[in-house]
C-alpha positions in Angstrom: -11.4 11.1 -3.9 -8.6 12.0 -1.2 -5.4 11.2 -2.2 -2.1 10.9 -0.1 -1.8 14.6 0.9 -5.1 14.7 2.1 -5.2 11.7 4.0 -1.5 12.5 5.1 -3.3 15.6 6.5 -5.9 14.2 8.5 -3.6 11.3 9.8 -1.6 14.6 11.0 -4.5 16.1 12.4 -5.8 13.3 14.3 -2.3 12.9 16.4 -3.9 14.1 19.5 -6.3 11.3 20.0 -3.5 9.2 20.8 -4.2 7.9 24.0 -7.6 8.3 23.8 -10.0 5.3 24.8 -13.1 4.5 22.4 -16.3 4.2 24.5 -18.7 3.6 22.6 -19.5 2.8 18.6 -22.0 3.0 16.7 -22.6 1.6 13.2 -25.4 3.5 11.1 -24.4 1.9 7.4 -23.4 -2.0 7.9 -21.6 -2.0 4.4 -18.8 0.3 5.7 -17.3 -1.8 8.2 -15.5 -4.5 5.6 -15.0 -8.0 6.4 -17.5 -8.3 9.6 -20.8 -7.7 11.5 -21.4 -4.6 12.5 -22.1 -5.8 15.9 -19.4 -7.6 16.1 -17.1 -4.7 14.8 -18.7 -2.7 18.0 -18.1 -4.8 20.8 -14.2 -5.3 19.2 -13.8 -2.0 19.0 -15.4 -0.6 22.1 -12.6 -0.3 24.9 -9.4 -0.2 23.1 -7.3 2.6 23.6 -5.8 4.6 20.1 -1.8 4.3 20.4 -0.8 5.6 17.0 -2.5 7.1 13.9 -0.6 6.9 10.3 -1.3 7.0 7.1 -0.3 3.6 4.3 -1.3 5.1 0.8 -5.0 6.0 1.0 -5.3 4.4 4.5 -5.7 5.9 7.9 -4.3 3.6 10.5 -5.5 3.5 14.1 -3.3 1.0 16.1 -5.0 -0.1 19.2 -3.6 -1.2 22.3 -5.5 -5.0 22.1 -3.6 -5.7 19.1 -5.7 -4.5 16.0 -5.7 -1.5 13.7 -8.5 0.2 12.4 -8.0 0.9 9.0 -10.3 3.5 7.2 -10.2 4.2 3.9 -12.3 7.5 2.5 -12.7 6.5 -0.7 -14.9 9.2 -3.0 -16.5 11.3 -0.4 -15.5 9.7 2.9 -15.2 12.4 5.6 -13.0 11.6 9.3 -14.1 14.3 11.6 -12.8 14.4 15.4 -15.8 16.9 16.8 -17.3 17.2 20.1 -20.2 15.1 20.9 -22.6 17.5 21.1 -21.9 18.6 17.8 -25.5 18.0 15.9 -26.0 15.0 14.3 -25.1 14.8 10.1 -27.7 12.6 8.2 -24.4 11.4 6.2 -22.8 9.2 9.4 -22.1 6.0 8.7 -20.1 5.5 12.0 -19.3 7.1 15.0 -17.0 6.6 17.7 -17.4 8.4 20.8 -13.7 9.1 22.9 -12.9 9.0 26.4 -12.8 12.8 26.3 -16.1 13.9 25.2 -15.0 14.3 21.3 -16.1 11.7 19.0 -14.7 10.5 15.6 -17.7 10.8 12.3 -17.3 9.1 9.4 -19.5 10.7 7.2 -20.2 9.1 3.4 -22.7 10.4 1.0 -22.4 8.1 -1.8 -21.4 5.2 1.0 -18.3 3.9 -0.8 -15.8 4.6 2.3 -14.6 1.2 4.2 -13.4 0.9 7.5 -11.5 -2.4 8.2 -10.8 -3.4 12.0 -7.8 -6.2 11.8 -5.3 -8.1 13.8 -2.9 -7.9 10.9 -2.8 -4.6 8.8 -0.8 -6.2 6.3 -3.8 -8.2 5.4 -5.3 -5.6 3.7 -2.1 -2.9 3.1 0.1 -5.8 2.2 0.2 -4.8 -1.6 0.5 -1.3 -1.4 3.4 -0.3 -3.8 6.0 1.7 -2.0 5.5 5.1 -0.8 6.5 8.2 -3.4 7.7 10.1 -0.2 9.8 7.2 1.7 14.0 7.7 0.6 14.1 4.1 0.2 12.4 5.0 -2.8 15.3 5.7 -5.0 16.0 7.3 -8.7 17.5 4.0 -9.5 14.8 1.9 -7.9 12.0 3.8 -9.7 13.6 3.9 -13.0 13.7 -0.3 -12.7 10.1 -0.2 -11.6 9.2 1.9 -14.5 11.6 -0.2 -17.0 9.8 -3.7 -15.9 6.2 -2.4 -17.0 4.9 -1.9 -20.2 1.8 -0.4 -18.8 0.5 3.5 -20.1 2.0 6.3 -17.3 -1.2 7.6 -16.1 -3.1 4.2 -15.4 0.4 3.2 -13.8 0.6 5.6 -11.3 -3.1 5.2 -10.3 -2.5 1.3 -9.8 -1.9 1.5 -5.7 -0.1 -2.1 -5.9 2.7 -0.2 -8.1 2.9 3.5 -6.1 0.8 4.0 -3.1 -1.7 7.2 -2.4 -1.3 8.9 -5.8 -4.7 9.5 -7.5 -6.3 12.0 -10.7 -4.9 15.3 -9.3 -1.4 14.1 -8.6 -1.1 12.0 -11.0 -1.6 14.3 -14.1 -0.1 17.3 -12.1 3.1 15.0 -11.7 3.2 14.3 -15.5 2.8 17.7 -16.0 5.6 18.9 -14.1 8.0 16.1 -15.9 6.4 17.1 -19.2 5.4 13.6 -19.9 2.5 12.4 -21.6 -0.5 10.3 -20.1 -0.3 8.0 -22.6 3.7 7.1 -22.8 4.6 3.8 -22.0 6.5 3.7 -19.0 9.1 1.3 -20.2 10.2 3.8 -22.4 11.2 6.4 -20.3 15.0 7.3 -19.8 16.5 7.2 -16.5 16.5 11.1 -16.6 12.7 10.9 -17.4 12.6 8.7 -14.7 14.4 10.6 -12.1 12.4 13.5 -13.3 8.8 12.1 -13.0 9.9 10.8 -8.9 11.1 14.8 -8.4 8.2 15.9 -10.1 5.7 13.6 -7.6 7.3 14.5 -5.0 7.3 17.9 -5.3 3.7 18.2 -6.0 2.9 15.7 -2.9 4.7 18.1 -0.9 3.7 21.1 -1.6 0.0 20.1 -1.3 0.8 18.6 2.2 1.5 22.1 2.6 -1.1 23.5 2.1 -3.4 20.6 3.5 -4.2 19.0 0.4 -7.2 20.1 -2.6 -10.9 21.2 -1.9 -12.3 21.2 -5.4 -15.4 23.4 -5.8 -17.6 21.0 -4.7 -16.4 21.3 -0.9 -15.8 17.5 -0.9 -12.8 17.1 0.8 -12.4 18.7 4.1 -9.8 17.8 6.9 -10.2 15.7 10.5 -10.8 19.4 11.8 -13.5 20.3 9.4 -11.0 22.8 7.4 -10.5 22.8 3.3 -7.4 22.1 1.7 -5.8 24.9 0.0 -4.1 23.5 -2.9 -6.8 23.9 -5.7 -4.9 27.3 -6.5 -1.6 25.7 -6.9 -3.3 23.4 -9.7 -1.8 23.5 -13.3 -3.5 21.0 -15.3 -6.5 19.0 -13.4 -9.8 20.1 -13.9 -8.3 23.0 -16.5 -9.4 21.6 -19.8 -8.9 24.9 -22.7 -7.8 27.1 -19.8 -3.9 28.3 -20.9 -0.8 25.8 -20.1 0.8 28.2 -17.1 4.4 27.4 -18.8 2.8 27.3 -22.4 -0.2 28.8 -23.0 -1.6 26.2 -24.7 -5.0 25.3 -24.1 -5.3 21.9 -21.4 -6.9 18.9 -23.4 -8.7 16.3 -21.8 -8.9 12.8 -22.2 -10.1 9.7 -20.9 -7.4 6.9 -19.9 -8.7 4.1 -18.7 -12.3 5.3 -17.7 -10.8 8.6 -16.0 -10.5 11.6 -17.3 -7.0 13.2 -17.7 -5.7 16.2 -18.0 -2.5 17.3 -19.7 -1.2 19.9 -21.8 -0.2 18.8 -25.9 2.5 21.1 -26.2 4.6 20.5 -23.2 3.3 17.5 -22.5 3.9 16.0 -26.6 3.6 12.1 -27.2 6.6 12.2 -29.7 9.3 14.0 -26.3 
């Protein structure tokens, strides 16, 4: 599933279509548009001109000059590509919006899990995103006092978008990695310097794979609003490396599930008892 950096990515890629009107929109799969009829969705839609595109979390934003955003959300194998109109079609469209230009926007979806929202009020749906791990307002002290007031298991914490917006699997066990902290700790146990060091260590990580335009596994999954891989899958220490060596260690990755997803984590560096 794309996370923040590669939704962050696309959002960045898709700057230039600001100012660009939609003419026409086509729905192929109903059960992505969330919240209303596809036809409906179409006529809304068609005729607005894009202002803005951002990124809350996992979300893409598209503010509109009538007063709504379109909100698109990739989930597991959602795909936002700006291409020309021409380009030949992709039996995985679910929707397709066609600019002022001659480019369109696909959303391609093979296992059709991705939802795009079209809404008045973006809070509506966005309202109980946690903060972002990137905004400053985000402090040490802050997240330490999140951290303290939940007696929840790290790695499910940081997956729960109402607590920390746009982290998912990779980031999440590469963060806890990088702060040598355990999956399974419970977060109100951590110190303030544990604290302060898990918030450096997501940040980092975030960053860096911004960078480098977010993670393109081996399945090709993932691919940016210009059809390009991300190019963090060789930066990765822990995630997907089960008995491959710790790279600070050498001690074989472990794996485990916590709650339902599989985690990754090394048992030396990485030791319940820290």
């Amino acid at each position: 599933m794309p996370e923040l950096p590669e939704v962050e990515t696309i959002s960045r890629e898709l700057q230039e279509i600001a100012g660009r009107r939609i003419v026409a929109v086509e729905v192929r799969w109903a059960r992505t548009v969330a919240g209303a009829d596809e036809a409906a969705f179409a006529r809304r839609l068609r005729g607005q001109v894009i202002t803005a595109v951002s990124r809350r979390g996992k979300w893409l934003a598209l503010t509109l000059d009538g007063g709504d955003t379109l909100l698109v959300h990739l989930r597991m194998s959602g795909r936002l590509i700006l291409e020309p109109a021409s380009t030949a079609d992709d039996p995985h469209a679910r929707v397709l919006l066609t600019l002022d230009d001659g480019r369109r926007l696909r959303f391609s979806d093979p296992r059709k899990f991705g939802r795009m929202a079209l809404t008045a009020d973006p809070a509506d749906v966005l309202g109980a995103l946690g903060p972002e791990p990137l905004d400053p307002a985000l402090t040490p002290e802050r997240f330490a006092a999140m951290l303290a007031a939940r007696r929840a298991r790290l790695k499910p914490l940081l997956l729960d978008q109402r607590f920390l917006a746009g982290l998912g699997n990779i980031y999440a066990d590469e963060a806890l990695w990088r702060a040598c902290l355990h999956p399974l700790r419970l977060a109100s146990t951590l110190s303030a310097d544990e604290a302060a060091r898990l918030l450096t260590a997501i940040r980092a990580v975030l960053t860096q794979a911004i960078e480098r335009r977010g993670t393109t596994m081996d399945d090709g999954g993932y691919v940016s609003a210009r059809g390009l891989p991300g190019d963090f899958a060789g930066q990765i220490a822990v995630y997907g490396q089960k008995g491959r060596p710790c790279p600070r260690c050498q001690t074989p990755i472990e794996r485990i599930a916590v709650g339902g997803r599989g985690t990754h984590f090394c048992p030396r560096c990485q030791s319940r008892n820290a």
